[in-house]
MDAnalysis code that builds the backbone (N, CA, C; Angstrom):
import MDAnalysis as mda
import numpy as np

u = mda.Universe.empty(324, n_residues=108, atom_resindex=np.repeat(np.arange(108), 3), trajectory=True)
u.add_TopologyAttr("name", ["N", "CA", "C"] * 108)
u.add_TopologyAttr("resid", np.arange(1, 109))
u.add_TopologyAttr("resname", ["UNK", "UNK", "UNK", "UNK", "UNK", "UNK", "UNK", "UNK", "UNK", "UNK", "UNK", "UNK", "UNK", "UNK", "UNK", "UNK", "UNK", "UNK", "UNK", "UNK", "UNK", "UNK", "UNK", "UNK", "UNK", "UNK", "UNK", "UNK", "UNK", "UNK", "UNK", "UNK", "UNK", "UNK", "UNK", "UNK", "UNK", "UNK", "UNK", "UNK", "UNK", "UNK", "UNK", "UNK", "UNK", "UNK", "UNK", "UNK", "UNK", "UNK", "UNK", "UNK", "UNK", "UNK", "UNK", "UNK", "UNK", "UNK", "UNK", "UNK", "UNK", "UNK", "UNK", "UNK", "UNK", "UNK", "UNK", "UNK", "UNK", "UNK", "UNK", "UNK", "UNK", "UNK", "UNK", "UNK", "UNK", "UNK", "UNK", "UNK", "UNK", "UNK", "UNK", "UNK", "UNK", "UNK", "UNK", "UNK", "UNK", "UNK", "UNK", "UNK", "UNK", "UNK", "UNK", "UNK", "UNK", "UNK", "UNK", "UNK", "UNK", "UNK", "UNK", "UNK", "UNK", "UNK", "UNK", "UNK"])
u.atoms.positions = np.array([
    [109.269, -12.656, 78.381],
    [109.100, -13.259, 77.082],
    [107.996, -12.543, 76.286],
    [106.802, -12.275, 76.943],
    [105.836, -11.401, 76.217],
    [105.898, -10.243, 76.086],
    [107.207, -9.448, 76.586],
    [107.934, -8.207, 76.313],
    [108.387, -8.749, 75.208],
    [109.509, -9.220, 74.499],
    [110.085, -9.180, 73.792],
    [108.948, -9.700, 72.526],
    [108.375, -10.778, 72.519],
    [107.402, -10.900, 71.452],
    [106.445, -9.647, 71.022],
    [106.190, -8.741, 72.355],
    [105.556, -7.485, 71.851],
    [106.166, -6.644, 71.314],
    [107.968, -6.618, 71.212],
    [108.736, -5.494, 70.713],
    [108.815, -5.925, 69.600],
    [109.328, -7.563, 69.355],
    [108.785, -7.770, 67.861],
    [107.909, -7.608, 67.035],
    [107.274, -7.979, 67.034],
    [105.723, -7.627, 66.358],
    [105.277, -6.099, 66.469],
    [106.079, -5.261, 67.371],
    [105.609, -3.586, 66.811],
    [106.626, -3.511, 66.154],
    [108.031, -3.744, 65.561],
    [108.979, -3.906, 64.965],
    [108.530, -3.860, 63.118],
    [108.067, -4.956, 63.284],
    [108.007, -6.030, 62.025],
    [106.635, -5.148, 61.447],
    [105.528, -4.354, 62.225],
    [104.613, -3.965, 61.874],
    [104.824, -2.792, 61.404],
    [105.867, -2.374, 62.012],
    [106.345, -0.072, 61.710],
    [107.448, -1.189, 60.337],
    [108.053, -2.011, 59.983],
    [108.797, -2.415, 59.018],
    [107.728, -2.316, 57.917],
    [106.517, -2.839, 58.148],
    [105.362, -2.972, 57.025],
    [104.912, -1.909, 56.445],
    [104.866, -0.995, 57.803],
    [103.993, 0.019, 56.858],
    [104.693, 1.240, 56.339],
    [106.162, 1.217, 56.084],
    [107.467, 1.884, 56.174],
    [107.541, 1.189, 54.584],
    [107.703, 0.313, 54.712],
    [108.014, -0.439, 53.233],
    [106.706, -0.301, 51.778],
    [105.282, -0.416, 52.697],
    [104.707, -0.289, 52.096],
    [104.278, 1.351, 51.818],
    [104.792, 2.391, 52.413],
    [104.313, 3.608, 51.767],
    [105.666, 3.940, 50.767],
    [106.797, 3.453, 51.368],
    [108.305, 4.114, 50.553],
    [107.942, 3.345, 48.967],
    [107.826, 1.870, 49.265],
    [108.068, 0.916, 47.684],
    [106.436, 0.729, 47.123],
    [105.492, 0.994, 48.215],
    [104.046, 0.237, 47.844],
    [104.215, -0.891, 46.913],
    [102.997, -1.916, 46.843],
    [102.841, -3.317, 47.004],
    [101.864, -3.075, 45.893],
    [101.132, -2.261, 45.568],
    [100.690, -2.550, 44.254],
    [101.140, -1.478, 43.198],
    [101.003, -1.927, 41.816],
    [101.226, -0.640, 40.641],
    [100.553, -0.082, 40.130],
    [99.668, 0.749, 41.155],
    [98.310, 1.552, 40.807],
    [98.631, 2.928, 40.755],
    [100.217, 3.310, 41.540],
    [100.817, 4.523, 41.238],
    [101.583, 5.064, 40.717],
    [101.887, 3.657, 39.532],
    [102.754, 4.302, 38.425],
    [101.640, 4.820, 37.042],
    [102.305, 5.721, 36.284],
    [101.109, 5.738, 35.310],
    [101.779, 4.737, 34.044],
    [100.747, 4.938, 33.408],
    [100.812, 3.735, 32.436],
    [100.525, 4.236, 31.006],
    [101.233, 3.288, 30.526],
    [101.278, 4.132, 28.925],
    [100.234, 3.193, 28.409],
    [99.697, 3.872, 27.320],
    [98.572, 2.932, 26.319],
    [99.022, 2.961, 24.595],
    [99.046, 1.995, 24.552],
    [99.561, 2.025, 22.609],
    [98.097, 2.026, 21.765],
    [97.979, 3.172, 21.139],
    [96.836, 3.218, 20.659],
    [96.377, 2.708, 19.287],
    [95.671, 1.835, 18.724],
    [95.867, 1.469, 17.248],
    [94.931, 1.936, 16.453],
    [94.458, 2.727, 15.698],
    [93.336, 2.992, 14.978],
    [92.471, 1.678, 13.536],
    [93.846, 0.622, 13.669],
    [93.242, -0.222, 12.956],
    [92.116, -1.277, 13.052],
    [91.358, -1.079, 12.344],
    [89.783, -2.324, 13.150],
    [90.525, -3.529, 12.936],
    [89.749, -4.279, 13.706],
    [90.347, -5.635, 13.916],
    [89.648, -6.400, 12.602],
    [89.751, -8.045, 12.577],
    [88.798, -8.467, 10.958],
    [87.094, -8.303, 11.407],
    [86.925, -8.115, 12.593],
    [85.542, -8.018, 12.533],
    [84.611, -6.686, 12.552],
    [85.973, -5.831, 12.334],
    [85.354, -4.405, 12.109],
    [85.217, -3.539, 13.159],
    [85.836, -4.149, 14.468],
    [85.622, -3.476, 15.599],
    [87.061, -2.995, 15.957],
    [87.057, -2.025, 16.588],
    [88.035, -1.273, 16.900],
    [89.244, -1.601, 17.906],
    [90.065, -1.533, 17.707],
    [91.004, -1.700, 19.571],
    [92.301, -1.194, 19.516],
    [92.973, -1.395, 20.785],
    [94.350, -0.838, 20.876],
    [95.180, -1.569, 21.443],
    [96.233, -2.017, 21.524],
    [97.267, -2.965, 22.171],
    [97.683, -2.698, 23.400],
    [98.178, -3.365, 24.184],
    [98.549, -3.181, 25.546],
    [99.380, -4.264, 25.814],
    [100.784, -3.255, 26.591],
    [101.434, -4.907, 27.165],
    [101.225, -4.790, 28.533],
    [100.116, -6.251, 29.309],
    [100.010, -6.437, 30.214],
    [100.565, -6.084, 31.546],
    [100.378, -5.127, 32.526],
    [101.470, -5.428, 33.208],
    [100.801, -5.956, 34.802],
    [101.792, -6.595, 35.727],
    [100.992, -7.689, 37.046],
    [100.108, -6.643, 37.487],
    [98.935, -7.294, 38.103],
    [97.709, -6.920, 38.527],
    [96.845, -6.385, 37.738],
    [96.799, -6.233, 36.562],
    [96.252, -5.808, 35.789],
    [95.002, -6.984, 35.316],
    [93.754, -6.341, 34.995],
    [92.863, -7.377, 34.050],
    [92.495, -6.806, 32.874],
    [91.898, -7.439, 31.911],
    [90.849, -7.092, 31.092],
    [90.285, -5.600, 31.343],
    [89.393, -5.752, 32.087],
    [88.341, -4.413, 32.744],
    [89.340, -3.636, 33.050],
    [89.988, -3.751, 33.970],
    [91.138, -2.694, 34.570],
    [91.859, -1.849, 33.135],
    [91.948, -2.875, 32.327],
    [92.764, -2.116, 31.074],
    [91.771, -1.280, 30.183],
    [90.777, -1.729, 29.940],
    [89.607, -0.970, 29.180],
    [89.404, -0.018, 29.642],
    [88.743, 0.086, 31.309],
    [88.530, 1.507, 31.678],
    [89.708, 2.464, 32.267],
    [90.817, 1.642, 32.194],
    [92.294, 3.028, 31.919],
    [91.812, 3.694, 30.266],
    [91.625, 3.001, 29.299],
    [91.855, 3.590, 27.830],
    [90.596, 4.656, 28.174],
    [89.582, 4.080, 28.665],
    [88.172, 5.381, 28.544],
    [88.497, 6.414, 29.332],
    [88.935, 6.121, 30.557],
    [89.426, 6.836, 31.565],
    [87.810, 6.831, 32.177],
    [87.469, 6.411, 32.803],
    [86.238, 6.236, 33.176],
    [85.315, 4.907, 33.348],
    [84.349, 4.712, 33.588],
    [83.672, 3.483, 32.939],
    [82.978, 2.631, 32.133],
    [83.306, 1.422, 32.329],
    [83.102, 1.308, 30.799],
    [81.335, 1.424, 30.037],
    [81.146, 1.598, 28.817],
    [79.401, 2.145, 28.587],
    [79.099, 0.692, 28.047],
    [79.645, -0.180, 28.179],
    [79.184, -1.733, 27.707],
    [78.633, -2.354, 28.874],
    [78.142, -3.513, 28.734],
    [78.207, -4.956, 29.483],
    [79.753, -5.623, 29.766],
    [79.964, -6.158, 30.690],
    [80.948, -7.021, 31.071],
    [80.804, -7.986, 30.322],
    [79.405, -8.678, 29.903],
    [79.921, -9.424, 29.062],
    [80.523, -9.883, 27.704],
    [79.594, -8.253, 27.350],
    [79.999, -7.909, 25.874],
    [81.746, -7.613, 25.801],
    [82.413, -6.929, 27.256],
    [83.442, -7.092, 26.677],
    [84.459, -7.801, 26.388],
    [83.972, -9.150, 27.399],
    [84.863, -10.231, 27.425],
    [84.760, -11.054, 26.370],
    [83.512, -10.829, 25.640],
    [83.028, -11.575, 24.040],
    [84.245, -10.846, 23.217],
    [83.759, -9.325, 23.195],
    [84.837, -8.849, 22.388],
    [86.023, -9.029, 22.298],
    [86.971, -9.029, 23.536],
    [88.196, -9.319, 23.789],
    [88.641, -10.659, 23.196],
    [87.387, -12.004, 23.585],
    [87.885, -13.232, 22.964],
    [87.766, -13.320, 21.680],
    [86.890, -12.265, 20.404],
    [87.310, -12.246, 19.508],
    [88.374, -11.404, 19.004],
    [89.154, -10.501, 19.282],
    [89.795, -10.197, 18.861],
    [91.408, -10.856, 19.096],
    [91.187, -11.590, 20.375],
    [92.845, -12.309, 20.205],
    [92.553, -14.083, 20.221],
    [91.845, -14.480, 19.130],
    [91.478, -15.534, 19.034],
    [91.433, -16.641, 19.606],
    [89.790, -16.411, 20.310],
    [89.303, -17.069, 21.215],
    [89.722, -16.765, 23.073],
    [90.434, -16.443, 23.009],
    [91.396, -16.338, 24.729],
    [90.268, -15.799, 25.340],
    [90.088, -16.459, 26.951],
    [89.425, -15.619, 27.752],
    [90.294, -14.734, 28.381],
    [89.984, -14.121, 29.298],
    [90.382, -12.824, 29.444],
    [91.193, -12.995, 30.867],
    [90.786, -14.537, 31.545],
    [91.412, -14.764, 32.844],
    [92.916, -15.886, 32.215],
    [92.822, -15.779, 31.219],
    [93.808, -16.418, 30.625],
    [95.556, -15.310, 30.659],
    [95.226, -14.266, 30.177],
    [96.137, -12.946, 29.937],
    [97.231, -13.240, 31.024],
    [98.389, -13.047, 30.303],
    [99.817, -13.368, 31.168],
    [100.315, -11.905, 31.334],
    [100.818, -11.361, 32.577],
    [101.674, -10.043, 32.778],
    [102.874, -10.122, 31.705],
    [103.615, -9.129, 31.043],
    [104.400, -8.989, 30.017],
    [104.154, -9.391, 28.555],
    [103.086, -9.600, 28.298],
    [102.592, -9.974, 26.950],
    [101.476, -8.758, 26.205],
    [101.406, -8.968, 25.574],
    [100.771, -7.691, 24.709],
    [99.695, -8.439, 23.882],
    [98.681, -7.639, 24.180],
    [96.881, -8.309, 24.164],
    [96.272, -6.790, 23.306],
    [94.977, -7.505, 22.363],
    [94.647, -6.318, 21.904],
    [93.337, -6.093, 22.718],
    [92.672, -4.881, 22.982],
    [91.842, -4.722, 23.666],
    [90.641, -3.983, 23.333],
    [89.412, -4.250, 23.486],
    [88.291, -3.551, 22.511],
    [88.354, -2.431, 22.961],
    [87.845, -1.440, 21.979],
    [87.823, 0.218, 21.860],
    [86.667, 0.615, 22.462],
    [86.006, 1.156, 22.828],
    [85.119, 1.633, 22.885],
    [84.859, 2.895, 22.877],
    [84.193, 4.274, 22.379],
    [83.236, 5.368, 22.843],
    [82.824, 5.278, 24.005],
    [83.238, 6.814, 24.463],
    [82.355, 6.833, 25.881],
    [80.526, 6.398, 25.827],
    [80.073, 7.089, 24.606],
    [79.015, 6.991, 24.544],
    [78.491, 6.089, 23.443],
    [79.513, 4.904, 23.151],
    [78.669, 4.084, 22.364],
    [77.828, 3.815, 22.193],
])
């Protein structure tokens, strides 16, 4: 019996890691497009649109646009973000929806 529970479980484990290199489990290796907007928002600050996609946050999306990290505060950008899509926090953001996102300079 503890033969066969051990053939299972090396089974089900070479199934895991077979599945997870062919399909992988997250979408960190697709690339991703960015819609860029040059229009300021009403408060004069800059951003670009993005449609959400799963696993994605806030931060995650900002420092794809810099390509790097970001030269703000975390908190400044989650201020920013909630003004520009009125009021929303940022743990709010649904996958498939399209959010505008603050701009920043590398060297703001």
């Amino acid at each position: 019996m503890k033969r066969i529970a051990g053939i299972l479980l090396s089974v089900l484990v070479i199934y895991v890691i077979y599945y997870d290199l062919s399909q992988g489990t997250l979408p960190a290796g697709k690339e991703q497009v960015l819609e860029a907007s040059t229009q300021p928002a009403e408060s004069g600050m800059s951003y670009f649109e993005k449609k959400v996609s799963p696993g994605e946050t806030v931060l995650s999306i900002v420092e794809l646009n810099l390509d790097g990290p970001i030269p703000v505060s975390i908190d400044e950008v989650v201020s920013d973000f909630s003004k520009l899509n009125n009021g929303m926090e940022p743990e709010e953001i649904n996958s498939g929806k399209t959010y505008k996102f603050p701009k920043y300079d590398k060297e703001h």
